[in-house]
C-alpha positions in Angstrom: -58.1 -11.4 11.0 -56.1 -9.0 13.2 -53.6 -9.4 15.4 -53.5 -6.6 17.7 -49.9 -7.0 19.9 -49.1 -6.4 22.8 -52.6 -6.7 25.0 -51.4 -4.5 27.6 -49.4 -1.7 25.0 -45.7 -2.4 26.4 -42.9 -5.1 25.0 -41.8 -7.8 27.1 -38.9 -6.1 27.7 -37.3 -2.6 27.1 -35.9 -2.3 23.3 -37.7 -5.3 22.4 -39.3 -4.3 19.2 -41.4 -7.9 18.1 -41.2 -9.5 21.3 -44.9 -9.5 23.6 -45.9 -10.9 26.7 -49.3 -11.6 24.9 -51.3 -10.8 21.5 -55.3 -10.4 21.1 -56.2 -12.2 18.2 -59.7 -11.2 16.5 -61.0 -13.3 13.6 -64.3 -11.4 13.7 -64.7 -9.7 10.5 -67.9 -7.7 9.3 -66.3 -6.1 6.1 -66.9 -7.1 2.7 -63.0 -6.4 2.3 -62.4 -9.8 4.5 -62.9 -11.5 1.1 -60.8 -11.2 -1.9 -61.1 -12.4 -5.3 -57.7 -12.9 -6.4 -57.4 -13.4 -10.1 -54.5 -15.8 -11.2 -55.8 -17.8 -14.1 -58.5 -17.2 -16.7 -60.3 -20.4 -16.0 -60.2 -21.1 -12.5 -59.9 -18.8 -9.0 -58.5 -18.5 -5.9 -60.8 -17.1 -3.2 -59.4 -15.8 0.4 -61.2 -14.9 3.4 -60.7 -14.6 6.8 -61.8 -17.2 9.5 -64.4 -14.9 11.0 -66.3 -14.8 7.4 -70.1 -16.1 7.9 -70.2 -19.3 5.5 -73.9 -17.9 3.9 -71.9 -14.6 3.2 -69.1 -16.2 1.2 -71.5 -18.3 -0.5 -73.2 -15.1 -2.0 -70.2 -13.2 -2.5 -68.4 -16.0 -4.8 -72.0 -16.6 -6.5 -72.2 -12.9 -7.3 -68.7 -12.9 -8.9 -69.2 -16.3 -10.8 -67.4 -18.2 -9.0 -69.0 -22.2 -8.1 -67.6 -24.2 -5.1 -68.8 -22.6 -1.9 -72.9 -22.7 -3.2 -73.4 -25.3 -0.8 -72.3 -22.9 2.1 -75.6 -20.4 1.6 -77.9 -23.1 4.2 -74.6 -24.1 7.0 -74.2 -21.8 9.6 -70.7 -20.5 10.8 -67.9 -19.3 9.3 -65.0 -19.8 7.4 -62.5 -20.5 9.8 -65.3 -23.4 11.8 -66.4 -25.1 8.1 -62.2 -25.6 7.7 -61.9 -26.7 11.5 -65.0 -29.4 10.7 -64.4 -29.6 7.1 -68.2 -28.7 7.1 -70.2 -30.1 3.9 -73.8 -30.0 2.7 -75.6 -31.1 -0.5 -72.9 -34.1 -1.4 -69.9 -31.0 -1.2 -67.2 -30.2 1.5 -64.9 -28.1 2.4 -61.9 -29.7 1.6 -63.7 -30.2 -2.4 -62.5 -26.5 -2.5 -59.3 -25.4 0.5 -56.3 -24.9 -1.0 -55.0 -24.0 2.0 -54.9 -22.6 5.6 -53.3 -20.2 6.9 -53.2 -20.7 10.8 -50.8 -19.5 13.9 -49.1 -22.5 15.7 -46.0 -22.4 17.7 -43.0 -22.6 15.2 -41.7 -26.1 17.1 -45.2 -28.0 16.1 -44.8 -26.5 12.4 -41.4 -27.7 12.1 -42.7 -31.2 13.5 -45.4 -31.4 11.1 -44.9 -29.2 7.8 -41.4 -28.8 7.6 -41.4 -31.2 4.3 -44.1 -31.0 3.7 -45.2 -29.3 -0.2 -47.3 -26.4 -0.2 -47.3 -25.9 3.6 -44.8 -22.5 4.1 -44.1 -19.8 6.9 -45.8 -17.0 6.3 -45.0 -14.9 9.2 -43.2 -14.8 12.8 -44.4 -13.5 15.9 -42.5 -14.1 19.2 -44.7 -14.0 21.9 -43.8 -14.8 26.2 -40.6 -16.4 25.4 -42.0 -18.7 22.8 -41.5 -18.5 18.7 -45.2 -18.3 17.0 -46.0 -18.3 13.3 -48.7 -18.1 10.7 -47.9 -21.1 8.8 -49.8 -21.9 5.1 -51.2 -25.3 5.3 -52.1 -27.5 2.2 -55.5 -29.1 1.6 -53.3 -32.2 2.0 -51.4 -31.3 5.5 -54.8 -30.8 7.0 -55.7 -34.2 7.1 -59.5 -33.5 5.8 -62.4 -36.4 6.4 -65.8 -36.4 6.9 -66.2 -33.4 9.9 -62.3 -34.1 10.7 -59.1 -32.4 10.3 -55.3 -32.0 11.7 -56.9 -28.6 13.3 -59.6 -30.9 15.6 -56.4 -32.8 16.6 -54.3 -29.6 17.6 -56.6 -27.2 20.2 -54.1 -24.4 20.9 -53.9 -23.7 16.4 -56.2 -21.2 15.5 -57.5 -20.9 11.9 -56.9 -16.8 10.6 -58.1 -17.4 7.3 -58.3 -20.2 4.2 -58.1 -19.8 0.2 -60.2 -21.7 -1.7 -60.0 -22.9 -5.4 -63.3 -21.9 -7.3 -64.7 -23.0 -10.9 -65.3 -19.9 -13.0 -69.3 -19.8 -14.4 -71.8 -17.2 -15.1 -73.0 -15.8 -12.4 -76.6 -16.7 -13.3 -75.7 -20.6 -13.1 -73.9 -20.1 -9.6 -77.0 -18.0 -8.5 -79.5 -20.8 -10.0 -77.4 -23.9 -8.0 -77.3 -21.3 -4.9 -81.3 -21.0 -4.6 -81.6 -24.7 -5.7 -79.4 -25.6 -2.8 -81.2 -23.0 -0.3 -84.6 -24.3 -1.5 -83.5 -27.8 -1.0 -82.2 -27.2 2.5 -85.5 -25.2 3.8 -87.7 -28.1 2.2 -86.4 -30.9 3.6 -84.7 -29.7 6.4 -87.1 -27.2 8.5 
């Protein structure tokens, strides 16, 4: 994502340095960079990508690099940021099989309502924006409430998802290729 502050170029007011009378948030992402494979244990891995990330794409990117979870995302339309809004699923999988977290911009009052003790949720930035106190909080798999096509975010219209991380199964990338067509084949079968 990109947060591009202030929309019209000056501060709120003269001196303020962090302080906007309104942001332009873009989640649109075309880059290959928007996903990155971050390495923290030999066995298993920790994917993150931005909200704007088309669901097929992540699904080949992760399959490429051996990494199973997100197959079932190669036939679902959307993107990251929507499939974590709906916890969208396919093939007996969903998303919240594989979020570790969210990372989402809310004002700081409703994080402090609903995270503040809550584990694994942090603050991962501030932004103050019109005379209110924004941030991009990190929310647990837990804290966003996921169900079948539900979550906390469905429940709260003015958050906006920037980007999730997902826990991934390290395989071959043969095997996570073979399930990916499977799952593709499967889906343009039976559902035309």
């Amino acid at each position: 994502f990109a947060l591009v502050a202030p929309a019209f170029g000056q501060p709120a007011e003269e001196g303020a340095e962090r302080t906007y009378r309104s942001f332009t948030l873009t989640t649109r992402i075309t880059s290959a960079a928007a996903i990155d494979i971050l390495h923290r244990e030999l066995k298993d891995k920790e994917v993150f990508a931005g909200a704007g990330v088309a669901l097929p794409h992540i699904a080949k990117k992760t399959t490429k690099a051996g990494l199973s979870g997100l197959e079932f995302c190669i036939g679902v339309p959307g993107t990251v940021g929507g499939a974590v809004y709906g916890n969208a699923g396919a093939f007996k999988q969903e998303t919240k099989d594989v979020l570790a977290s969210a990372h989402v911009l809310m004002p700081e009052v409703d994080f402090i309502a609903s995270f503040k003790n809550q584990e694994n949720c942090s603050i991962v930035s501030f932004i103050d924006c019109a005379n209110q106190k924004w941030i991009i909080g990190k929310i647990s798999n837990r804290a966003s409430e996921l169900n079948y096509r539900e979550s906390i975010f469905k429940k709260r219209k003015s958050w906006i998802i920037l980007a999730a991380e997902f826990n991934l199964k390290k395989e071959t990338p043969e095997a996570c290729t073979h399930r990916m067509h499977t799952i593709l084949k499967d889906k343009t079968t039976n559902q035309p």
